[in-house]
KOLLO-693221 format. One record per residue: residue number from 1; residue in one letter; chain; z, y, x negated of N, C-alpha, C in turn. Coordinates in Angstrom, 1 decimal. Example, Ala and Ser with C-alpha at 12.3 -4.5 7.8 and 13.67 -1.06 7.14 Angstrom:
// residues 2
<romi resi="1" resn="a" chain="A" n_zz="7.8" n_yy="-5.7" n_xx="-13.2" ca_zz="7.8" ca_yy="-4.5" ca_xx="-12.3" c_zz="7.8" c_yy="-3.3" c_xx="-13.2"/>
<romi resi="2" resn="s" chain="A" n_zz="7.1" n_yy="-2.2" n_xx="-12.8" ca_zz="7.1" ca_yy="-1.1" ca_xx="-13.7" c_zz="7.9" c_yy="0.0" c_xx="-12.9"/>
// end
This chain:
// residues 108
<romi resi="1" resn="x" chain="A" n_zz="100.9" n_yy="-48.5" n_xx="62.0" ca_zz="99.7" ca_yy="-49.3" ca_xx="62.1" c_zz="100.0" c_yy="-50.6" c_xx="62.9"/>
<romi resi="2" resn="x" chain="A" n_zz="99.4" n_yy="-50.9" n_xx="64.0" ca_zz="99.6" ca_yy="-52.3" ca_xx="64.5" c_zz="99.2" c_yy="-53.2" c_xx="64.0"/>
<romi resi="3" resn="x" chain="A" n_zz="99.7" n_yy="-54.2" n_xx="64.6" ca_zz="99.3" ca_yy="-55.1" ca_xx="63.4" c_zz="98.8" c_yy="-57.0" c_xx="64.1"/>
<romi resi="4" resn="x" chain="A" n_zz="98.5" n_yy="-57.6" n_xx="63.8" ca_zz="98.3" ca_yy="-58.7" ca_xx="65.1" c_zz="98.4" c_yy="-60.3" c_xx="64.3"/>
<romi resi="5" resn="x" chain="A" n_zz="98.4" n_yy="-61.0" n_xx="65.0" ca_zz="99.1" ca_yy="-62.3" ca_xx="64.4" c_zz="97.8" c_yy="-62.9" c_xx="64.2"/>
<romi resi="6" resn="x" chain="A" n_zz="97.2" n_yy="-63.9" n_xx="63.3" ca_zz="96.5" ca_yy="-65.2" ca_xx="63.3" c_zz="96.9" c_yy="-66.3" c_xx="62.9"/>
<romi resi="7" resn="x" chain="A" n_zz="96.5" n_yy="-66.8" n_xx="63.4" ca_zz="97.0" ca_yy="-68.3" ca_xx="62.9" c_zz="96.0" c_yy="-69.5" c_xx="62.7"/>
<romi resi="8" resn="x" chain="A" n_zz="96.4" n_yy="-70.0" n_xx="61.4" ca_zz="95.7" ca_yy="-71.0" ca_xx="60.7" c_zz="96.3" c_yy="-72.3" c_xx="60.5"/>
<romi resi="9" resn="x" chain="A" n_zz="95.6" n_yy="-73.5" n_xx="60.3" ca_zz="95.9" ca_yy="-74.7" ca_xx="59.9" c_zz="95.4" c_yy="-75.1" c_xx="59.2"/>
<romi resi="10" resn="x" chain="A" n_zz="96.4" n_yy="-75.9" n_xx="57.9" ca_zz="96.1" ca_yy="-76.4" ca_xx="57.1" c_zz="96.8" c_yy="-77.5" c_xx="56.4"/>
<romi resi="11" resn="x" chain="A" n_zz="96.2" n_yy="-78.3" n_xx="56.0" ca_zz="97.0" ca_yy="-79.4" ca_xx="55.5" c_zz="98.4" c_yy="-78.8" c_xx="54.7"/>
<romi resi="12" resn="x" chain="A" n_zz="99.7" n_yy="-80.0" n_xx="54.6" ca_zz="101.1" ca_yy="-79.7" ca_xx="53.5" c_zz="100.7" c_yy="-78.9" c_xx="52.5"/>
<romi resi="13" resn="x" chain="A" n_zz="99.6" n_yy="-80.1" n_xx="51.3" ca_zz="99.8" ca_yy="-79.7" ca_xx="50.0" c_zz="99.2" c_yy="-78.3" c_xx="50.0"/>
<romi resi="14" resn="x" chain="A" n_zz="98.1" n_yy="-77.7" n_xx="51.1" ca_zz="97.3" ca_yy="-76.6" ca_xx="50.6" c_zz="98.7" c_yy="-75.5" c_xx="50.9"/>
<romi resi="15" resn="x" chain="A" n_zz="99.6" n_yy="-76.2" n_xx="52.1" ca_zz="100.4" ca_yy="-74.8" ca_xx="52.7" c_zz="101.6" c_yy="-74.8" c_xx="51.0"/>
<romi resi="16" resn="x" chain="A" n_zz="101.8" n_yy="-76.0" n_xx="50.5" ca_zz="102.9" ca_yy="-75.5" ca_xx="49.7" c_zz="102.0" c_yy="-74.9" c_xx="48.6"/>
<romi resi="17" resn="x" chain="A" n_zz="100.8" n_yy="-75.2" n_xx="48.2" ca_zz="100.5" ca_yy="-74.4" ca_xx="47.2" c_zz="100.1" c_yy="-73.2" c_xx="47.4"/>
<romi resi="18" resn="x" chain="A" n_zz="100.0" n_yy="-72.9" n_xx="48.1" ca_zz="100.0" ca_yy="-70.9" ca_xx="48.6" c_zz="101.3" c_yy="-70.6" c_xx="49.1"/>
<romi resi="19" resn="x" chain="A" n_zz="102.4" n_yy="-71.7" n_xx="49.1" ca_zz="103.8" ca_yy="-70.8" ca_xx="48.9" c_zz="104.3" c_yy="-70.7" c_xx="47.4"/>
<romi resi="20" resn="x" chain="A" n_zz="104.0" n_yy="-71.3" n_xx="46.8" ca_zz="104.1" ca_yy="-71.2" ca_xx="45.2" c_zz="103.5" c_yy="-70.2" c_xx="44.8"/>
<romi resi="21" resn="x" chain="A" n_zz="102.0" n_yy="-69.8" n_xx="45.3" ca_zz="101.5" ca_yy="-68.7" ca_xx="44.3" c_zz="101.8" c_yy="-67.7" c_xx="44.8"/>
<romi resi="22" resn="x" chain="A" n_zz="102.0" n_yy="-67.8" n_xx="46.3" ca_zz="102.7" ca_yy="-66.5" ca_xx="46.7" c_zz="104.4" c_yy="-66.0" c_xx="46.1"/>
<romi resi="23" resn="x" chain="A" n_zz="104.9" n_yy="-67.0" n_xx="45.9" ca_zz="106.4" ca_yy="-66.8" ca_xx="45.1" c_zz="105.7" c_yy="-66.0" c_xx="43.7"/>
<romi resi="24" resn="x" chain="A" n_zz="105.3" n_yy="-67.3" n_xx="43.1" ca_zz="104.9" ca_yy="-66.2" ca_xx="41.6" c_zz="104.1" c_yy="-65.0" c_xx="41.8"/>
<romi resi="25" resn="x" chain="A" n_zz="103.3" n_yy="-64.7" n_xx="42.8" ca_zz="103.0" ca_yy="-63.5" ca_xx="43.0" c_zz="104.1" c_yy="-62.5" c_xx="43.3"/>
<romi resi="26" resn="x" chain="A" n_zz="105.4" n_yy="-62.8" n_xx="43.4" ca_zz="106.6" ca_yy="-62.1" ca_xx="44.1" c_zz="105.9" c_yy="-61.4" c_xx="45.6"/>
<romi resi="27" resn="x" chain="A" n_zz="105.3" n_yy="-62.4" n_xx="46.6" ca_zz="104.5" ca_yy="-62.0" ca_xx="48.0" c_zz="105.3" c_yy="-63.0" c_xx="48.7"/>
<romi resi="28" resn="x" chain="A" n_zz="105.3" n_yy="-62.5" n_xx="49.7" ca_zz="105.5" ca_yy="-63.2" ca_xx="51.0" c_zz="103.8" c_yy="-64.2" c_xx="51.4"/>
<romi resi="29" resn="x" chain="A" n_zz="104.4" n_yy="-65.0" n_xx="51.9" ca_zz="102.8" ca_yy="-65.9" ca_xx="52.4" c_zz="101.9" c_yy="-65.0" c_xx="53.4"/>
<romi resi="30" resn="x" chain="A" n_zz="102.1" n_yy="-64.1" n_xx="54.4" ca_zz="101.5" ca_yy="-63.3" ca_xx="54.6" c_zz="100.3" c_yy="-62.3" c_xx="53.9"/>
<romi resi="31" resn="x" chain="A" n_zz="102.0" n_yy="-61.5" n_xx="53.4" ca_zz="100.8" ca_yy="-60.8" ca_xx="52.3" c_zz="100.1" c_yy="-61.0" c_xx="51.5"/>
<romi resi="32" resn="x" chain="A" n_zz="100.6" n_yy="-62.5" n_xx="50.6" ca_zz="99.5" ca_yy="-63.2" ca_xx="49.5" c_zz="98.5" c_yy="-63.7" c_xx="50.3"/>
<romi resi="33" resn="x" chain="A" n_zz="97.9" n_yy="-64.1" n_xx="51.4" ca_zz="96.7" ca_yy="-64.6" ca_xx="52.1" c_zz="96.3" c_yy="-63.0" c_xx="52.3"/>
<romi resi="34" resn="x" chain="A" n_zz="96.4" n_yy="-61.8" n_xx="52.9" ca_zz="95.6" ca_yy="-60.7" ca_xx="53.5" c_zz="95.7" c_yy="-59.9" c_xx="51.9"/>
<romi resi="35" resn="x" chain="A" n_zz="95.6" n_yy="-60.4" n_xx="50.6" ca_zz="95.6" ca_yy="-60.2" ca_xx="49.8" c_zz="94.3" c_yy="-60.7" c_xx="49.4"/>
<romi resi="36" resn="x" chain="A" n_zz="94.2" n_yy="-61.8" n_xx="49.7" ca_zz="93.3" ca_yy="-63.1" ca_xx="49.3" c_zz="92.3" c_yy="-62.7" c_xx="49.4"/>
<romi resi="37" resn="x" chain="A" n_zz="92.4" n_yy="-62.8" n_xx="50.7" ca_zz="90.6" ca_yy="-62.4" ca_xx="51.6" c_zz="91.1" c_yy="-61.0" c_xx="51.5"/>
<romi resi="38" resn="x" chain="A" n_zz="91.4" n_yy="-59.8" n_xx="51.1" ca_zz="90.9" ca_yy="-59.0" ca_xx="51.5" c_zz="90.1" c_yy="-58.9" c_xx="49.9"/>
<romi resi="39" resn="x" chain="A" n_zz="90.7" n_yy="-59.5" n_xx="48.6" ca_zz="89.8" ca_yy="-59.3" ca_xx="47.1" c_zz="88.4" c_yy="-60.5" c_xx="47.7"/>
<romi resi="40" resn="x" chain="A" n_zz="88.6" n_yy="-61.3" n_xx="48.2" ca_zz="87.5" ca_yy="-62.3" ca_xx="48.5" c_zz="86.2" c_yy="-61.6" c_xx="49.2"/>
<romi resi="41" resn="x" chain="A" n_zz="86.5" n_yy="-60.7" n_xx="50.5" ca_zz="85.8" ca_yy="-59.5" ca_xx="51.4" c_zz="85.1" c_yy="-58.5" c_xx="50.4"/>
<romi resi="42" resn="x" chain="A" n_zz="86.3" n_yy="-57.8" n_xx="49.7" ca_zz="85.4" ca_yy="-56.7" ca_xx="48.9" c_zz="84.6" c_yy="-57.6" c_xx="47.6"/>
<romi resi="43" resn="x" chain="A" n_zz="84.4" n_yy="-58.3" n_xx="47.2" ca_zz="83.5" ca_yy="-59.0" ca_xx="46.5" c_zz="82.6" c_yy="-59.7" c_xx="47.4"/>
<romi resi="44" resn="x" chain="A" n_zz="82.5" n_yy="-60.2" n_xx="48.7" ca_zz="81.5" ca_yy="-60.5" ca_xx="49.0" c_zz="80.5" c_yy="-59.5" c_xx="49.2"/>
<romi resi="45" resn="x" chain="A" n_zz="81.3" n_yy="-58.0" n_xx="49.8" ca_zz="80.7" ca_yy="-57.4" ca_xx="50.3" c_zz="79.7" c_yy="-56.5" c_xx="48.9"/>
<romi resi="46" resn="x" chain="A" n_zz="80.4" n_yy="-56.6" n_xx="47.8" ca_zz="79.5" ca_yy="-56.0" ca_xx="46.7" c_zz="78.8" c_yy="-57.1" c_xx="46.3"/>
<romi resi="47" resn="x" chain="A" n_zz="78.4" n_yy="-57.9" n_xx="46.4" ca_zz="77.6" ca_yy="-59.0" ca_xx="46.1" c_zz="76.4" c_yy="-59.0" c_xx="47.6"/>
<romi resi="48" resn="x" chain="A" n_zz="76.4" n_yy="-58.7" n_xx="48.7" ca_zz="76.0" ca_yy="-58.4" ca_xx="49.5" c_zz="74.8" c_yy="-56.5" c_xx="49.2"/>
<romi resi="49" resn="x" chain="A" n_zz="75.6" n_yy="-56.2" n_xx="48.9" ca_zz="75.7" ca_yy="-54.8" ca_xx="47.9" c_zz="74.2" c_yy="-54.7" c_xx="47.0"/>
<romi resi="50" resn="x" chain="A" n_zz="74.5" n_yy="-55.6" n_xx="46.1" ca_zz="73.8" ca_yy="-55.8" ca_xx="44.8" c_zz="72.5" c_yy="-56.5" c_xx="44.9"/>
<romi resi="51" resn="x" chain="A" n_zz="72.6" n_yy="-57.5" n_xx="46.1" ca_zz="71.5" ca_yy="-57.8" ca_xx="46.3" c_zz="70.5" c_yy="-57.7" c_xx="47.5"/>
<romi resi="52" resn="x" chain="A" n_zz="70.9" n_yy="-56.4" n_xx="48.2" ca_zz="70.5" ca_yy="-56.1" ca_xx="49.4" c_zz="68.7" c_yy="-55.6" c_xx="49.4"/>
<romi resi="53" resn="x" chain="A" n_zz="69.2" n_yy="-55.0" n_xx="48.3" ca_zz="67.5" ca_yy="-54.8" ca_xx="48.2" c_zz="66.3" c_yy="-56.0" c_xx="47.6"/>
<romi resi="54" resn="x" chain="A" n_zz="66.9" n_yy="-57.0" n_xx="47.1" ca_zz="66.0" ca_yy="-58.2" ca_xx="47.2" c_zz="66.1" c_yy="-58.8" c_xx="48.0"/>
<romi resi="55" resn="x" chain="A" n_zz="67.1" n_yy="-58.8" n_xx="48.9" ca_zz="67.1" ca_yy="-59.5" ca_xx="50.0" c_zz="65.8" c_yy="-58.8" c_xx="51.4"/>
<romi resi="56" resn="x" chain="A" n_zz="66.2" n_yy="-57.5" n_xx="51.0" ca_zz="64.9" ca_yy="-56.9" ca_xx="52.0" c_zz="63.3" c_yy="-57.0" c_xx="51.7"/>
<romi resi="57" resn="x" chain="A" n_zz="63.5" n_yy="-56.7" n_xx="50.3" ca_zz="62.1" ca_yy="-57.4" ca_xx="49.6" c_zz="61.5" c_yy="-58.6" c_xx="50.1"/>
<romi resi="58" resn="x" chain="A" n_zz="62.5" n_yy="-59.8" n_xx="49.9" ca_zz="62.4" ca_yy="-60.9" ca_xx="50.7" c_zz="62.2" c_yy="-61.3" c_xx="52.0"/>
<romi resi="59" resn="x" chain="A" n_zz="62.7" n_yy="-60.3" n_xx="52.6" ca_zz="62.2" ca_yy="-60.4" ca_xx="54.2" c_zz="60.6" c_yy="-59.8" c_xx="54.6"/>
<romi resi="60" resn="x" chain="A" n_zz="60.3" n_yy="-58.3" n_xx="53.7" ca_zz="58.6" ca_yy="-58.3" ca_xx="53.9" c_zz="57.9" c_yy="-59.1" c_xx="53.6"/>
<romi resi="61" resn="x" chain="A" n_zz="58.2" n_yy="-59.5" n_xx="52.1" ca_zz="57.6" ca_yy="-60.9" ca_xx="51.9" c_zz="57.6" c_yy="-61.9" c_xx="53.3"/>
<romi resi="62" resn="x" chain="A" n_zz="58.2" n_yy="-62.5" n_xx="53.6" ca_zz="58.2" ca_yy="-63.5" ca_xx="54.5" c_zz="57.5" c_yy="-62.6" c_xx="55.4"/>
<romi resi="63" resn="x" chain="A" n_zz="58.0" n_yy="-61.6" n_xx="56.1" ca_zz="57.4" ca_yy="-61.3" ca_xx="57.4" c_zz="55.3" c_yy="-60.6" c_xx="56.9"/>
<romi resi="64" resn="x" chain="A" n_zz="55.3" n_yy="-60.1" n_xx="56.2" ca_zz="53.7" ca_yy="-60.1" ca_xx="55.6" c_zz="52.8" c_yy="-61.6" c_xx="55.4"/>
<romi resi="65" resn="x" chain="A" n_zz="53.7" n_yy="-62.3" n_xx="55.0" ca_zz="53.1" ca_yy="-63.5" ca_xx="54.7" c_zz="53.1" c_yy="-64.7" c_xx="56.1"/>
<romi resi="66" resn="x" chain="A" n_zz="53.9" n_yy="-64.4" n_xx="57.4" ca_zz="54.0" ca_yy="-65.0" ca_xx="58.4" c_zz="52.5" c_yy="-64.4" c_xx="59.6"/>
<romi resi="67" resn="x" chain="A" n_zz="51.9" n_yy="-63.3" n_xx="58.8" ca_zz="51.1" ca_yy="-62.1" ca_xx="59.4" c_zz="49.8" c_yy="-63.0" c_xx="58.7"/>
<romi resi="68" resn="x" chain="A" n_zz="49.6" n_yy="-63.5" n_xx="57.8" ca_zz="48.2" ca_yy="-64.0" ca_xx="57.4" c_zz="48.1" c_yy="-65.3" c_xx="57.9"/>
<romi resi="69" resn="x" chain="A" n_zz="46.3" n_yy="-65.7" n_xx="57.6" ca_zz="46.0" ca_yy="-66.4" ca_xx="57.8" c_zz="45.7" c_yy="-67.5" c_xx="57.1"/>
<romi resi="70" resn="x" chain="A" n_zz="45.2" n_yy="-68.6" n_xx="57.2" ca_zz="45.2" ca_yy="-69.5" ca_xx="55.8" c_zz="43.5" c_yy="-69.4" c_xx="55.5"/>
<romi resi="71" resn="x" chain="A" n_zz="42.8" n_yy="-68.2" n_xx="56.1" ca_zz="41.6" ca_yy="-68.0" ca_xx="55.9" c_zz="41.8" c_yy="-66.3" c_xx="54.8"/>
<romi resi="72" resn="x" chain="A" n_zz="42.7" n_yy="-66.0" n_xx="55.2" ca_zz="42.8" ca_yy="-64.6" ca_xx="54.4" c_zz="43.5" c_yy="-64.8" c_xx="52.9"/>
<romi resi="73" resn="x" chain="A" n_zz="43.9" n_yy="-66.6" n_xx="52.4" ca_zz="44.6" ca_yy="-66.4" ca_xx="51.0" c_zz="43.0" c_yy="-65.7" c_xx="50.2"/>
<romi resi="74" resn="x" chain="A" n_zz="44.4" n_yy="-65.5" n_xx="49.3" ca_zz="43.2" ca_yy="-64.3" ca_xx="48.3" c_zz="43.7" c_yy="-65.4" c_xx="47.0"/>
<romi resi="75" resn="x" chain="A" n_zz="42.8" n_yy="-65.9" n_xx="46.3" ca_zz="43.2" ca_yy="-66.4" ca_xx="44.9" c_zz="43.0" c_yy="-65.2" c_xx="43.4"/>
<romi resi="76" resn="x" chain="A" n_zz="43.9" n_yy="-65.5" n_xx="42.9" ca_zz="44.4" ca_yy="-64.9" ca_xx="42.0" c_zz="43.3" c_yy="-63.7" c_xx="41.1"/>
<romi resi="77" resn="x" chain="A" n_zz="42.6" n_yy="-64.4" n_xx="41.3" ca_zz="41.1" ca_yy="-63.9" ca_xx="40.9" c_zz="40.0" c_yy="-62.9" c_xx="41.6"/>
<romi resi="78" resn="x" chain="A" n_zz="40.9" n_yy="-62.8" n_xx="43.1" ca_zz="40.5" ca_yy="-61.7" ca_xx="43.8" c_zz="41.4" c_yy="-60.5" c_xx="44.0"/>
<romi resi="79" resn="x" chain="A" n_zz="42.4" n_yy="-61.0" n_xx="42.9" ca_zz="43.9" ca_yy="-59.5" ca_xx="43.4" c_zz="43.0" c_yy="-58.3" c_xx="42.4"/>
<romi resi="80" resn="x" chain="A" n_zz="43.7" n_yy="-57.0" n_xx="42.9" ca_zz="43.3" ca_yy="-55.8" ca_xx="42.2" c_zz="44.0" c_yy="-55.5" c_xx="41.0"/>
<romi resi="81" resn="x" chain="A" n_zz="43.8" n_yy="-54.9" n_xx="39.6" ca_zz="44.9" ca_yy="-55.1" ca_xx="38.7" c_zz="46.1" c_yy="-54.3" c_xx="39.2"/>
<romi resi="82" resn="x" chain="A" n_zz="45.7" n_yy="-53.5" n_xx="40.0" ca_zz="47.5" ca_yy="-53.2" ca_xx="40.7" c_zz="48.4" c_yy="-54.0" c_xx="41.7"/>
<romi resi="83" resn="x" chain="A" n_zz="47.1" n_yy="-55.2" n_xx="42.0" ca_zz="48.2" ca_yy="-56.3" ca_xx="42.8" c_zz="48.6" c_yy="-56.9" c_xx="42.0"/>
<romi resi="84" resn="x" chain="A" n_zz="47.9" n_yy="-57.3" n_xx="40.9" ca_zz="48.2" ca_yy="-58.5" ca_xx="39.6" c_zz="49.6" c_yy="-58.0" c_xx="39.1"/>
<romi resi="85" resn="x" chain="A" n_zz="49.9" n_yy="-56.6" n_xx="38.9" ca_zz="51.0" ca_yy="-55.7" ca_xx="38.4" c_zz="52.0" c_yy="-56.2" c_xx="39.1"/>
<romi resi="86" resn="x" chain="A" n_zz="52.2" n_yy="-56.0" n_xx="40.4" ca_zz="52.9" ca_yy="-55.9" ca_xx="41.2" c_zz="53.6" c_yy="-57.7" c_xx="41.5"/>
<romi resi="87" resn="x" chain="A" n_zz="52.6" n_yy="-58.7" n_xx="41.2" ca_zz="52.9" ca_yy="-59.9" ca_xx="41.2" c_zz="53.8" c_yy="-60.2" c_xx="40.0"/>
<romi resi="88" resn="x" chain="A" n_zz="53.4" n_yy="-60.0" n_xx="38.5" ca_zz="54.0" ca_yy="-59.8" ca_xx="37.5" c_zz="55.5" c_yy="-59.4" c_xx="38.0"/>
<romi resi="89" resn="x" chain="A" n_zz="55.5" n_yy="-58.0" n_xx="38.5" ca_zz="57.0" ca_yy="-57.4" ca_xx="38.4" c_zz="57.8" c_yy="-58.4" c_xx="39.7"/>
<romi resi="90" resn="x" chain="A" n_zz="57.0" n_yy="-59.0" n_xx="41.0" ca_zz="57.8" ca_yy="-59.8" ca_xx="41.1" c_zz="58.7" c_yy="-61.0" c_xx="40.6"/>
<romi resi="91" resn="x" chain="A" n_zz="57.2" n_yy="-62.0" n_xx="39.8" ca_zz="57.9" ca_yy="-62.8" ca_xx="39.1" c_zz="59.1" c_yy="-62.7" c_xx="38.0"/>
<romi resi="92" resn="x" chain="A" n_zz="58.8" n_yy="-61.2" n_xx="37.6" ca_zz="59.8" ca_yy="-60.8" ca_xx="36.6" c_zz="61.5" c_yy="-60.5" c_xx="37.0"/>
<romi resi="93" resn="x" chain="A" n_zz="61.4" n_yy="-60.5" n_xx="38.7" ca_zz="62.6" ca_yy="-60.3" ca_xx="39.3" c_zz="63.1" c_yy="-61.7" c_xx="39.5"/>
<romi resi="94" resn="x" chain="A" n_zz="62.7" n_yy="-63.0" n_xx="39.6" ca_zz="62.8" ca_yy="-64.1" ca_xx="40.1" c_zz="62.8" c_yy="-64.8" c_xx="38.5"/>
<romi resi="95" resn="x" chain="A" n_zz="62.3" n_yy="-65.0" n_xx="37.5" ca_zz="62.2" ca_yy="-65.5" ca_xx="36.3" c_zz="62.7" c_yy="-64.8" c_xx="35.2"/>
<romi resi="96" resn="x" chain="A" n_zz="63.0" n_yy="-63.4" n_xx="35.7" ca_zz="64.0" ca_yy="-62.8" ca_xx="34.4" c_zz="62.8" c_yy="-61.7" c_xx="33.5"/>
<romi resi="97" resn="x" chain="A" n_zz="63.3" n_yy="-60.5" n_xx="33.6" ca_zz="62.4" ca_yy="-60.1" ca_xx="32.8" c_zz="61.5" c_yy="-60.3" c_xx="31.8"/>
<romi resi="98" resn="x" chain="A" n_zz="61.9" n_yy="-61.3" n_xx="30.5" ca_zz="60.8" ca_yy="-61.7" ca_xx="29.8" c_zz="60.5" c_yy="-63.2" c_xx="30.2"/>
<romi resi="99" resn="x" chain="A" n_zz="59.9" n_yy="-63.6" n_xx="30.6" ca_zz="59.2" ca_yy="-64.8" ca_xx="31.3" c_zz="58.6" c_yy="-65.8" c_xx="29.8"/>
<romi resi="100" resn="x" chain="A" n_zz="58.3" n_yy="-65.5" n_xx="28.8" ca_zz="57.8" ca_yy="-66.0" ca_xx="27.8" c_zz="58.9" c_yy="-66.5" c_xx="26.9"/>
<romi resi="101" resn="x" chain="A" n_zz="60.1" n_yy="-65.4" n_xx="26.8" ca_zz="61.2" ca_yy="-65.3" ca_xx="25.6" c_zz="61.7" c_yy="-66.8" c_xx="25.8"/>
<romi resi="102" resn="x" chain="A" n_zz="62.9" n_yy="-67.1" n_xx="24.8" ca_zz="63.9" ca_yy="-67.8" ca_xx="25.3" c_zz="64.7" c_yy="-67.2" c_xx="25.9"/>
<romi resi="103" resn="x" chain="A" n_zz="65.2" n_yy="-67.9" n_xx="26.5" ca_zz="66.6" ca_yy="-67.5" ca_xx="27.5" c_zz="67.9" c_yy="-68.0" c_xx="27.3"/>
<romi resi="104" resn="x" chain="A" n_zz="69.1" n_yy="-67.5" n_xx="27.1" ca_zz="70.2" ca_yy="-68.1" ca_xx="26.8" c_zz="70.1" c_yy="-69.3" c_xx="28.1"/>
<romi resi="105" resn="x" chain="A" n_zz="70.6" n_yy="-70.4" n_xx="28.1" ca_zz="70.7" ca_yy="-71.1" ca_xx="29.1" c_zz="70.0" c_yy="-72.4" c_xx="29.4"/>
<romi resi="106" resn="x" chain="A" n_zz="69.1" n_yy="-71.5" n_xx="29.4" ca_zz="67.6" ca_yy="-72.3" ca_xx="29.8" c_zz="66.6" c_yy="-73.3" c_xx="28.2"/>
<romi resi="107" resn="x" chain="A" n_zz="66.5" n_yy="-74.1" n_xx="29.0" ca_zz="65.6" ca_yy="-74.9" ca_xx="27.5" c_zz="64.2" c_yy="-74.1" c_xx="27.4"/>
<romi resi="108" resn="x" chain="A" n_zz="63.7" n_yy="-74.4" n_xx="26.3" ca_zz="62.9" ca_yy="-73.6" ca_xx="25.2" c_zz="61.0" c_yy="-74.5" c_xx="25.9"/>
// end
């Protein structure tokens, strides 16, 4: 496999402390950095992953909503109960399934 050089800068303390963790990793500074980023990559990339399809959801939204006019809002009162549904299940993606309950976390 070939292989190719990069090169980075970075301050002393950051270089000695990634030669330390690379020691206690028994790694070379090398390998402990293309170690780094490659666990850093595959979790972006499954996080990327996981939320791809709200992310696309999110872009009809915008791109549907960039398409109306400020003469075409519909108030809540004019949705069909299958749009009212469909709002619900959004909010329920953005506020957590039960919207009423407590939530660990969150105040009451």
């Amino acid at each position: 496999m070939a292989k190719t050089r990069i090169s980075i800068s970075l301050d002393v303390a950051q270089a000695e402390r990634i030669k330390e963790h690379a020691e206690r990793a028994g790694l070379d500074v090398s390998a402990y950095l293309v170690h780094a980023a490659t666990r850093q990559m595959a979790e972006t990339d499954a996080i990327e992953e996981q939320f791809s399809g709200v992310d696309a959801l999110i872009a009809r939204a915008e791109a549907e909503a960039g398409a109306l006019s400020e003469e075409s809002a519909t108030g809540a009162e004019d949705l069909t109960e299958h749009e009212r549904r469909e709002v619900e299940e959004a909010l329920g993606l953005v506020h957590g399934a039960d919207r009423n309950a407590d939530r660990p976390g969150h105040a009451a």
